[in-house]
LUMMARDREN-91103 format. One record per residue (C-alpha): z, y, x; residue number from 0. Coordinates in steps of 0.5 Angstrom, whole numbers, plus 2048, in hexadecimal, padded with zeros to 3 digits. Layout:
N
    Z    Y    X   nr
    Z    Y    X  NUM
...
***
This chain:
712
    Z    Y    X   nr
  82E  859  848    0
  830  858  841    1
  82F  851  840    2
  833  850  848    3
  839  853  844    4
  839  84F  83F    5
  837  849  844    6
  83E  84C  848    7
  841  84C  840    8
  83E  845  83F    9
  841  841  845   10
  848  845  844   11
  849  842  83E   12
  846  83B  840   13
  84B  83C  846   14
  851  83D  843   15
  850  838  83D   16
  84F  833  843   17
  856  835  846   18
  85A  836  83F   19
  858  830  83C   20
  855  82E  835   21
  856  832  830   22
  859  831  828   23
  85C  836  823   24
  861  83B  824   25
  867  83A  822   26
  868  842  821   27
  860  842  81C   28
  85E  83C  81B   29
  857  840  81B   30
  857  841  821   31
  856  83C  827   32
  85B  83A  82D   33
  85B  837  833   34
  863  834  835   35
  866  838  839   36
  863  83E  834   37
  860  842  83A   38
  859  841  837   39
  859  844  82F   40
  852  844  82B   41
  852  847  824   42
  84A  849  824   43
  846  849  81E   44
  84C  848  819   45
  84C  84D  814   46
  853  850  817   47
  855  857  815   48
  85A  857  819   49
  85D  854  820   50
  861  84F  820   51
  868  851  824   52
  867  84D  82B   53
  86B  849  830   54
  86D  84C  836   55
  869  846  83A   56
  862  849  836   57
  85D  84B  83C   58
  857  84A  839   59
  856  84C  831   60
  84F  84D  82D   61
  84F  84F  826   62
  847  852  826   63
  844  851  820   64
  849  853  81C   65
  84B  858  816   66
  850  85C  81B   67
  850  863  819   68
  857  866  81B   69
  85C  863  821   70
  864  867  821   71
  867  86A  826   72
  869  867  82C   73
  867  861  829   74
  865  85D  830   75
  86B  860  833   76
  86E  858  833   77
  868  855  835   78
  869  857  83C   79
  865  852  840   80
  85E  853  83D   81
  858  854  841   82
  853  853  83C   83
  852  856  835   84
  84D  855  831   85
  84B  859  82B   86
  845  85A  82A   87
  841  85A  823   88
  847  85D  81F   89
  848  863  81A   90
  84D  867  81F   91
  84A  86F  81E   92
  851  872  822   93
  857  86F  827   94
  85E  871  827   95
  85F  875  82E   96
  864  86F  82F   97
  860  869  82E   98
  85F  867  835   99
  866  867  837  100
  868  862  83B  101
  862  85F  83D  102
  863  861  844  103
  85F  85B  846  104
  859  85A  841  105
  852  85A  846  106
  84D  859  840  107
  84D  85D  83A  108
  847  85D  834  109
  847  863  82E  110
  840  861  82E  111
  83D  862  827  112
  843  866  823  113
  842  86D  81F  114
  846  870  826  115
  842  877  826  116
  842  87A  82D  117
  846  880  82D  118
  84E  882  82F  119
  850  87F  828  120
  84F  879  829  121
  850  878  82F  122
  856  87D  831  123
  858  880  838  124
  85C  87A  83A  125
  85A  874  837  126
  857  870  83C  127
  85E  872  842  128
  861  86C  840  129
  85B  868  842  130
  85C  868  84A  131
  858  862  84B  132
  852  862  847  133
  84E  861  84A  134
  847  85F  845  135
  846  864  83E  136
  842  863  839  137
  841  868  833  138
  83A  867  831  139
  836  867  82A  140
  83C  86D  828  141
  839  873  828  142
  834  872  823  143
  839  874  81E  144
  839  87B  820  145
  836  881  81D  146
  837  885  825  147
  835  87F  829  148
  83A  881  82E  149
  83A  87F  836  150
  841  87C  837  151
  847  880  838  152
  847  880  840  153
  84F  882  840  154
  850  87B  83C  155
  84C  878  841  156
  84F  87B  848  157
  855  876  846  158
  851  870  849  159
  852  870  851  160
  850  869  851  161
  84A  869  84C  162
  844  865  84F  163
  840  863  84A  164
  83F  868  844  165
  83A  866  83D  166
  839  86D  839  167
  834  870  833  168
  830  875  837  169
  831  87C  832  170
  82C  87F  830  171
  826  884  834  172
  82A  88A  831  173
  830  889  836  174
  82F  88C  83C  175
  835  888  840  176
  835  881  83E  177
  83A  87F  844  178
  83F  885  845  179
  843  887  84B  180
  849  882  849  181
  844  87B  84B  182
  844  87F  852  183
  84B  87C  852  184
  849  875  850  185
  847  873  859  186
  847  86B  858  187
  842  86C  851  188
  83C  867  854  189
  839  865  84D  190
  836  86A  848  191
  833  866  841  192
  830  86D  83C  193
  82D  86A  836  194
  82C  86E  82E  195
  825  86E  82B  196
  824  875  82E  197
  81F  879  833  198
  823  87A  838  199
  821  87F  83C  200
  824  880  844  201
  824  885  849  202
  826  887  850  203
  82D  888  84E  204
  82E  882  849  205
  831  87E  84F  206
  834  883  853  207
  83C  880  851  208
  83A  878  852  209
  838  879  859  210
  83A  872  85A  211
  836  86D  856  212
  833  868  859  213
  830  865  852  214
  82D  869  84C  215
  82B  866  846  216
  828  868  840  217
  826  864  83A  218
  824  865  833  219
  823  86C  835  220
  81C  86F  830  221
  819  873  836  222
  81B  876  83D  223
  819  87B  841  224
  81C  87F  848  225
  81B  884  84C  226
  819  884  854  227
  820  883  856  228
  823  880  850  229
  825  87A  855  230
  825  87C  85B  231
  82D  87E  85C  232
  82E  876  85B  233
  82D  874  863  234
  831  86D  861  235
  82D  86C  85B  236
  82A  864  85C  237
  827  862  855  238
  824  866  850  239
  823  863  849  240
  81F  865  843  241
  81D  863  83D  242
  81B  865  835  243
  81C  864  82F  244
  817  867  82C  245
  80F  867  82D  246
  80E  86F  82C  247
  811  873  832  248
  812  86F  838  249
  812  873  83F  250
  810  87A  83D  251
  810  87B  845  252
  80C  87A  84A  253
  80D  875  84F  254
  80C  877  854  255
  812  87C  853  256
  816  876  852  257
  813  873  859  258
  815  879  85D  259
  81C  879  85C  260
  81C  871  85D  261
  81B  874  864  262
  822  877  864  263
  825  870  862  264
  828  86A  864  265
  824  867  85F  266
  822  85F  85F  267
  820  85E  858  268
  81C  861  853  269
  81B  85E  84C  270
  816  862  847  271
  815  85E  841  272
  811  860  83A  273
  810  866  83D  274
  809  868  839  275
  806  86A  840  276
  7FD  869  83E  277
  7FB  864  844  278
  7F6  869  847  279
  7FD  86D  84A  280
  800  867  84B  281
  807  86A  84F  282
  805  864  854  283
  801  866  859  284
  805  86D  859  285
  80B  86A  85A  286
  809  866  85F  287
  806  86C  864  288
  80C  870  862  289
  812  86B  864  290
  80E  868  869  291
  814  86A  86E  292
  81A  868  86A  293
  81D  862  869  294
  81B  860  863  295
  81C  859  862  296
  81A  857  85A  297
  816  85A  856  298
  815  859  84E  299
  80F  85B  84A  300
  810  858  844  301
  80D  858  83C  302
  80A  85E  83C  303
  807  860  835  304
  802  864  838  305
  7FA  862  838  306
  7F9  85C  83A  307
  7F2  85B  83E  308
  7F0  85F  845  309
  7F5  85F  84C  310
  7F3  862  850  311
  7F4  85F  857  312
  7F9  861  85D  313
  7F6  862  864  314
  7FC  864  867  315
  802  85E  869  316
  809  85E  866  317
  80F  860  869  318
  810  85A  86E  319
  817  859  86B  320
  814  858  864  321
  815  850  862  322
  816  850  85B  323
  810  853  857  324
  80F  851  84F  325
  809  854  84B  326
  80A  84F  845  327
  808  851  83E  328
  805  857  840  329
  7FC  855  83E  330
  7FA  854  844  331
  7F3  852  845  332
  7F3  853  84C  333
  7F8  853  852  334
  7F6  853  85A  335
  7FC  854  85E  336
  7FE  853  865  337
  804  84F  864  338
  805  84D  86C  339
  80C  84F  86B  340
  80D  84C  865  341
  812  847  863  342
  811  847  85C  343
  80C  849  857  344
  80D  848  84F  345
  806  84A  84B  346
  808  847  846  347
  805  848  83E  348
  7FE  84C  840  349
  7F8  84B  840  350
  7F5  849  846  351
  7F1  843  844  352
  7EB  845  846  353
  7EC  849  84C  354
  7F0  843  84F  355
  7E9  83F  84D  356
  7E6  842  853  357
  7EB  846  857  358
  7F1  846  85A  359
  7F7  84B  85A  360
  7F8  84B  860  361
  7F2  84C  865  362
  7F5  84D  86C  363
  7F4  848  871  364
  7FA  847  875  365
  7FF  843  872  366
  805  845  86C  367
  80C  843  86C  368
  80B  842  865  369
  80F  83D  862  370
  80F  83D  85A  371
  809  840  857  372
  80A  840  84E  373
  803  841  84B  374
  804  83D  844  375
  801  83F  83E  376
  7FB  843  841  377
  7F5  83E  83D  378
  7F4  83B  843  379
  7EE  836  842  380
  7ED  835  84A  381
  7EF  838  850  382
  7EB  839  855  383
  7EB  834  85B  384
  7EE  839  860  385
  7F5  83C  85B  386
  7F9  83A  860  387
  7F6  83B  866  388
  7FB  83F  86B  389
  800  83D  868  390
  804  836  86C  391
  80B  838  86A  392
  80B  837  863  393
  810  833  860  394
  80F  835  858  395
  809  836  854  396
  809  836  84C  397
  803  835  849  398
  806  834  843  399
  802  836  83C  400
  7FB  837  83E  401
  7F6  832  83C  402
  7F4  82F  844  403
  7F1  828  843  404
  7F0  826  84A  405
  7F3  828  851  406
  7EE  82C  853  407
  7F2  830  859  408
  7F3  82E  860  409
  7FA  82A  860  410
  7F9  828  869  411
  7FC  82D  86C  412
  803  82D  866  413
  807  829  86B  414
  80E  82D  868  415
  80B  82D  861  416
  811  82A  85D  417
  80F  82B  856  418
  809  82D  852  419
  80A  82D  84B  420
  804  82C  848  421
  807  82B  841  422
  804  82D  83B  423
  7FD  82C  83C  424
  7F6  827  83B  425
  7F7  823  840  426
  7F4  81B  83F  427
  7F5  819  846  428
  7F5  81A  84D  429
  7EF  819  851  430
  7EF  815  857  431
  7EE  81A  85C  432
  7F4  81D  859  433
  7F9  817  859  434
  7F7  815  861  435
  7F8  81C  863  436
  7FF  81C  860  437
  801  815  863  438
  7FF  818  869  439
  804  81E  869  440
  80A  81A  866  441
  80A  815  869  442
  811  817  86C  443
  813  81D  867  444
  814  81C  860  445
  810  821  85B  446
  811  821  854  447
  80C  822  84F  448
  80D  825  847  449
  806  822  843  450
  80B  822  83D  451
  807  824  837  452
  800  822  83A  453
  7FC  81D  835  454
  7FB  818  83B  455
  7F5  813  83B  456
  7F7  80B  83A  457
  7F0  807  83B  458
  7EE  803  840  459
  7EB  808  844  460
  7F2  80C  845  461
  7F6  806  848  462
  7F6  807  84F  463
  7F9  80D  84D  464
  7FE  80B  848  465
  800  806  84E  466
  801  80C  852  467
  806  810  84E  468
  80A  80A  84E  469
  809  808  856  470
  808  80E  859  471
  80E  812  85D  472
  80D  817  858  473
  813  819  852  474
  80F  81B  84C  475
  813  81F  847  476
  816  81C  841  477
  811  816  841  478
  814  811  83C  479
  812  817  837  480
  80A  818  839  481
  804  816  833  482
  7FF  813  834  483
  7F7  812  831  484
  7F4  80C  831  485
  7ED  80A  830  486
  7ED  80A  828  487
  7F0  812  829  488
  7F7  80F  827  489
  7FD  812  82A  490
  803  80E  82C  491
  80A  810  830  492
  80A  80C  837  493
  811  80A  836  494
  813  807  83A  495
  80D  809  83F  496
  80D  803  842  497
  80C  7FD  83D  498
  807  802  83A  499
  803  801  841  500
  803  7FB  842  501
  802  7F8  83A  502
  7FB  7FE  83B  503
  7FA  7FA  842  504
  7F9  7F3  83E  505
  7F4  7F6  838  506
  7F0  7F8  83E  507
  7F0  7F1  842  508
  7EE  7EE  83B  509
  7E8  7F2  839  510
  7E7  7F3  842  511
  7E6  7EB  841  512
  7E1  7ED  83B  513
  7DD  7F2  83E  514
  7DC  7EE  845  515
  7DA  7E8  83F  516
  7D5  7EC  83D  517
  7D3  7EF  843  518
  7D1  7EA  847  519
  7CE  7E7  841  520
  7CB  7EE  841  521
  7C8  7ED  848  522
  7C6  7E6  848  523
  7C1  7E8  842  524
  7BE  7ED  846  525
  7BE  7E9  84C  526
  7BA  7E3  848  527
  7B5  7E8  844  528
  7B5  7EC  84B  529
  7B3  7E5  84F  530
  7AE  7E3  849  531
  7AA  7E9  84A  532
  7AA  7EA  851  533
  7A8  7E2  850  534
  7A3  7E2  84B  535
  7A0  7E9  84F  536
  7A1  7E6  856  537
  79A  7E7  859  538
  798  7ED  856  539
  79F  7F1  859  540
  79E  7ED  860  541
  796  7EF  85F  542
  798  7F7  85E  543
  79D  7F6  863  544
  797  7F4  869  545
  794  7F8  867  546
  797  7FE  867  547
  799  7FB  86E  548
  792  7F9  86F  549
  790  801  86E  550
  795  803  874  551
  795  7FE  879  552
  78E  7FC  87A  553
  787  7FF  87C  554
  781  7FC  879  555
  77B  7FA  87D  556
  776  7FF  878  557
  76F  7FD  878  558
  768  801  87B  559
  765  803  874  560
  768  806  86E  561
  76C  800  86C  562
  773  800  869  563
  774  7F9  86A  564
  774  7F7  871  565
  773  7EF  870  566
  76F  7EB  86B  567
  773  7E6  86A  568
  77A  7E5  86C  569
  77A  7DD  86E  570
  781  7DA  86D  571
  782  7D3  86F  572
  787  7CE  872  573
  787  7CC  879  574
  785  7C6  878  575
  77E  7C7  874  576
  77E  7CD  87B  577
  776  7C9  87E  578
  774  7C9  877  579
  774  7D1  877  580
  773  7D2  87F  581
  76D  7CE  87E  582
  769  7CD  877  583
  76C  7D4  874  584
  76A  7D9  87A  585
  764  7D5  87B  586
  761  7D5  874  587
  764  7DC  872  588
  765  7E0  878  589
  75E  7DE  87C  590
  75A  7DC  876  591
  75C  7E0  871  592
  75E  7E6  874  593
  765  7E7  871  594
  76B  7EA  874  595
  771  7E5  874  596
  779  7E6  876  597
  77B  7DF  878  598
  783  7E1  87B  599
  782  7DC  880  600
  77D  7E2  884  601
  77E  7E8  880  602
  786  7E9  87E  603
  788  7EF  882  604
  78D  7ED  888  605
  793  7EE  889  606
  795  7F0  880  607
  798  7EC  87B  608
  794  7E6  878  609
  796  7E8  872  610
  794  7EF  873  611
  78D  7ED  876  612
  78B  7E8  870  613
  78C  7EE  86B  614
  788  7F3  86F  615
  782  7EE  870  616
  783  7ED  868  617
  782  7F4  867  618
  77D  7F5  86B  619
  779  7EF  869  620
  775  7EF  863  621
  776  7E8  861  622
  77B  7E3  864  623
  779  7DC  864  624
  77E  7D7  864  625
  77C  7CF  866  626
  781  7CB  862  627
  784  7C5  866  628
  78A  7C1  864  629
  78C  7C4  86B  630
  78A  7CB  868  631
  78F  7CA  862  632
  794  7C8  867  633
  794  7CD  86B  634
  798  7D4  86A  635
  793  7D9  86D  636
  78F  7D6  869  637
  790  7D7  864  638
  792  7DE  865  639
  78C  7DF  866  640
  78A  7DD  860  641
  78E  7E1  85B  642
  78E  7E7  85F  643
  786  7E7  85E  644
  788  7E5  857  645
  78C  7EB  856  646
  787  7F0  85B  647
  782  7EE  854  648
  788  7F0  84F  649
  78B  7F6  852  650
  784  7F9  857  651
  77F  7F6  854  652
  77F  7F8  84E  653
  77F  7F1  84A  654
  778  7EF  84E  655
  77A  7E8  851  656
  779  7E8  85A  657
  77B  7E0  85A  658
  776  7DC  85A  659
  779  7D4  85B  660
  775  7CF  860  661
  779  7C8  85E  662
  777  7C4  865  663
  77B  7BE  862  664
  77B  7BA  85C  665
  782  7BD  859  666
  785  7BB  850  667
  787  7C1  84D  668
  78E  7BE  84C  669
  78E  7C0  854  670
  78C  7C7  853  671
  791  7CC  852  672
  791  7D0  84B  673
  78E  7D7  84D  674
  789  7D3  850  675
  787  7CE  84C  676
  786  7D4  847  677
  780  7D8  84B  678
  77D  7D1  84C  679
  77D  7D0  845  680
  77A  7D8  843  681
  777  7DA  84A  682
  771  7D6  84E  683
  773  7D2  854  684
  76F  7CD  859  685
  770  7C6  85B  686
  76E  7C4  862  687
  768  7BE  861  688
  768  7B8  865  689
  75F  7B8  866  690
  75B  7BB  86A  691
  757  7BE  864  692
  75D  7C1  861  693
  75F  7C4  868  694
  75A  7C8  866  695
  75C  7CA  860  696
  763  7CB  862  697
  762  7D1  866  698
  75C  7D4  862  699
  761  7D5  85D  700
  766  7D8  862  701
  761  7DC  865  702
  75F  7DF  85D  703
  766  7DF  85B  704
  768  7E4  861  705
  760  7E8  860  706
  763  7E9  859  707
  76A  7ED  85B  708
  766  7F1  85F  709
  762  7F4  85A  710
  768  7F5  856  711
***
């Protein structure tokens, strides 16, 4: 109530400076201020001790903060068109009984801060009758001066039928009648300001002669407390304010009591601040059951002293006409309440950090008419996904002042959000999850964002979203004036924004060309040591691939006895040596020398892969004998089978050579592949003779090689 007075003051003042004109020296004083038609006089702050004599035309004359301490008879009788008079902050202790004459049209009168003692000698019978049309009085910060602290004289103050707003010192806990019989003449009075660092202690009968307040203030007051009753024959009374000066008092009643009276109201607002209430009685979940049915419209919670720490949760839903509820600076750690009919919620300056982490305040799971919710300067490190779920008509969100470092709530369901204030914090960037949700919402609808006082992140990482402040229908705050780290932990300002972007962007595509440079080069080193190993241990990667796949695939024909080798020896040949094998081999091994041969033409299994075959018959073979031939060096199965034999000796084997070479033609060594020339030159081999008698030999020593695997 006291800051829209003065709010009022303030733009009466505005306005009519707006409609005087400029304004220069007085012609009268030079001291004091003028507008041209001399209807707008300012002698504020000028050390004057007495008034200037003013014009006739004056309608608005301002001499606080002076040294005035006497004014004489009649002395305002010429000023007759005057509607505003300010004297406050002066050293006036008494008014003639005259001093008001003339001022039949003065509405705002301010005797604020003088030594004026309430008391019939100071303000005398009468005084104030000349003053028909004021409208507004103010007598604030006097009665400190007194010894008794006497209420003011109720006789003076019947003079004033058309008093609608009135601001005086509350007397002191001794007097009994703070407002007597003559405040029952004031019917338009509307507006009570009581201040004075005093308890003040009220009772059923205090305002039992302002019947018509519709607005109570009660400011800089050390402490209250009232009686059941004390409001209840206020019936019109809409706002109720109150509000301490001192940590030592606060309301020394109940609250309830206050509660209960509210019911007999008509009120709307109630504000309480610095109320020294502990949280854990915390008046909100009683006004809430105790004014459920009342009109109740806005309620202020506001800079309670008292401890911080524990609030207890309200289960019963407010007053359906409740809009505005605001808890800031009052501790909070904790704070669940149902907000459906809500449109504003301040929880500025507590500490509901943590609790927000994992938590929400509002728990329902119907929707909220929600529309500005202020929860700055709560050490906020993250809120939790679901913060603002159930609330799609939200408009205003203040973050600000918290330590947030990423947008971790849910932005989907915000269709109405226009502003969210996020300054303040230890945001680097935006995730992209973030910046497309919000693309999507505001394709046709702007929203403003405030990021200022956020060390943003400029590296090449954060282009896309530097890029997107620029390009995005979003309208940030103040942004020619954001800072940025870039990679060396330098800070720059981003003025202008733009240009800043763009010179980041061209040092990421030179150093982009680099990494790719390396990267590829990277790659392909890789890929040339990757292929050289993959080269150089090629038969035995495919070796352990066939046998792997051999091992699944395939069921081995598995002899009579108890031996672990199918086959004695596993005959590989090309097709074009085939009656060679088919002939002499199964005739001089198989018939005669009793031995077991695999020959792939007769015992390859039907119906698997060739590969898969040659590597089973290796493995289940005790020697592989090889019957080189030009075509056998020139045949792929071949030589697959070669080197899976050679690998079966390496890696089954245990070292033990399988591989037995029959050279069937005359071949150079310059034609022998490498690997093979080198089991030539360390292992044994045969060649194929061209007599009958070493025909003989051949075999025998064929037979005796494969009599030897046996026995090993």
């Amino acid at each position: 109530m006291r800051s829209f007075l003065r709010t009022i003051c303030v733009l009466l003042c505005i306005y009519l400076c707006l409609q005087i004109g400029q304004t220069g020296p007085c012609n009268f004083d030079k001291r004091c201020q003028c507008s041209k038609t001399k209807e707008y006089v300012d002698c504020s702050r000028k050390r004057i001790i007495r008034i200037p004599n003013l014009p006739e035309s004056t309608v608005f004359l301002n001499v606080s903060h002076n040294l005035i301490d006497y004014i004489g008879r009649e002395f305002f009788k010429a000023a007759n068109n005057l509607s505003t008079l300010d004297l406050s902050f002066n050293r006036l202790s008494s008014i003639d009984v005259t001093i008001f004459t003339g001022l039949g049209k003065l509405r705002y009168l301010s005797l604020d801060n003088n030594k004026l003692v309430y008391s019939n000698r100071t303000f005398p019978k009468g005084i104030f009758k000349p003053l028909k049309s004021l409208s507004h009085l103010s007598l604030k910060k006097n009665n400190l001066w007194s010894a008794c602290c006497d209420s003011f004289p109720d006789k003076t103050i019947s003079d004033l039928s058309d008093l609608e707003t009135l601001e005086l010192d509350v007397p002191p806990s001794k007097v009994n009648n703070t407002f007597g019989k003559g405040f029952d003449n004031l019917l338009k009075l509307k507006s009570l300001v009581l201040g004075n660092n005093l308890l003040f202690e009220m009772t059923s009968t205090t305002f039992i002669n302002t019947r018509n307040l519709q607005n109570i203030s009660l400011h800089g007051i050390s402490g209250i407390s009232f009686t059941i009753g004390t409001f209840r024959s206020l019936k019109y009374l809409k706002h109720l304010e109150i509000s301490f000066d001192s940590i030592i008092d606060g309301i020394k009643s109940p609250i309830e009591n206050l509660a209960e009276d509210l019911n007999y109201t008509s009120i709307e607002t109630l504000k309480l601040g610095r109320s020294l209430i502990p949280l854990s009685k915390f008046p909100l979940c009683i006004l809430n059951k105790k004014l459920y049915t009342t009109n109740i419209s806005e309620i202020y919670i506001t800079d309670n002293v008292g401890s911080a720490g524990y609030f207890k949760i309200c289960t019963d839903a407010p007053s359906p006409s409740l809009k505005i509820l605001d808890l800031s600076n009052n501790g909070l750690n904790q704070f669940i309440f149902n907000i459906r009919t809500i449109t504003r919620l301040n929880l500025k300056q507590n500490l509901l950090g943590a609790f927000l982490s994992k938590n929400t305040y509002y728990h329902a799971k119907k929707s909220s008419i929600i529309e500005f919710i202020d929860i700055s300067q709560n050490d906020i490190k993250e809120l939790s996904p679901f913060t603002f779920d159930y609330q799609p008509s939200l408009k205003h969100i203040d973050l600000s002042n918290n330590k947030i470092q990423d947008i971790t709530f849910r932005l989907s369901h915000l269709k109405e959000l226009e502003f969210l204030n996020l300054s303040c914090n230890e945001i680097k960037n935006f995730d992209t999850r973030t910046m497309r949700v919000m693309n999507k919402l505001f394709v046709h609808k702007q929203l403003t964002i405030d990021l200022s006082k956020n060390t943003l992140q400029c590296t090449c990482k954060t282009i896309s979203f530097l890029r997107w402040v620029i390009e995005s229908n979003v309208i940030f705050v103040d942004l020619q004036e954001y800072t940025c780290t870039l990679e060396d932990s330098s800070i720059i300002r981003m003025n202008p924004f733009q240009y800043k972007v763009l010179q980041l962007e061209k040092s990421c595509q030179s150093y982009l060309g680099l990494i790719i440079g390396v990267s590829l080069a990277l790659l392909f080193v890789i890929m040339t040591v990757t292929a050289s190993l993959m080269y150089r241990f090629r038969w035995k990667i495919r070796y352990m691939y066939y046998m792997t796949k051999g091992k699944y695939s395939y069921r081995a024909i598995l002899p009579d006895d108890d031996d672990e080798y199918t086959y004695d020896a596993f005959i590989s040949y090309s097709d074009d040596d085939r009656s060679f094998v088919l002939k002499d081999c199964i005739e001089k091994l198989e018939k005669e020398g009793k031995f077991r041969l695999c020959i792939h033409q007769r015992d390859f299994m039907p119906g698997q892969d060739i590969t898969v075959n040659i590597t089973n018959c290796i493995r289940t073979s005790r020697t592989t004998v090889c019957l080189i031939t030009r075509k056998f060096l020139e045949s792929y199965y071949c030589m697959f089978e070669f080197n899976m034999a050679r690998m079966e000796s390496i890696y089954s084997r245990h070292g033990r050579n399988i591989l037995f070479l029959v050279f069937y033609e005359q071949i150079l060594p310059k034609e022998l592949p490498l690997v093979m020339l080198e089991i030539v030159q360390k292992e044994s081999y045969i060649e194929y003779p061209n007599d009958e008698p070493g025909n003989v030999v051949f075999w025998e020593k064929i037979k005796e090689s494969l009599r030897t695997n046996v026995r090993a």
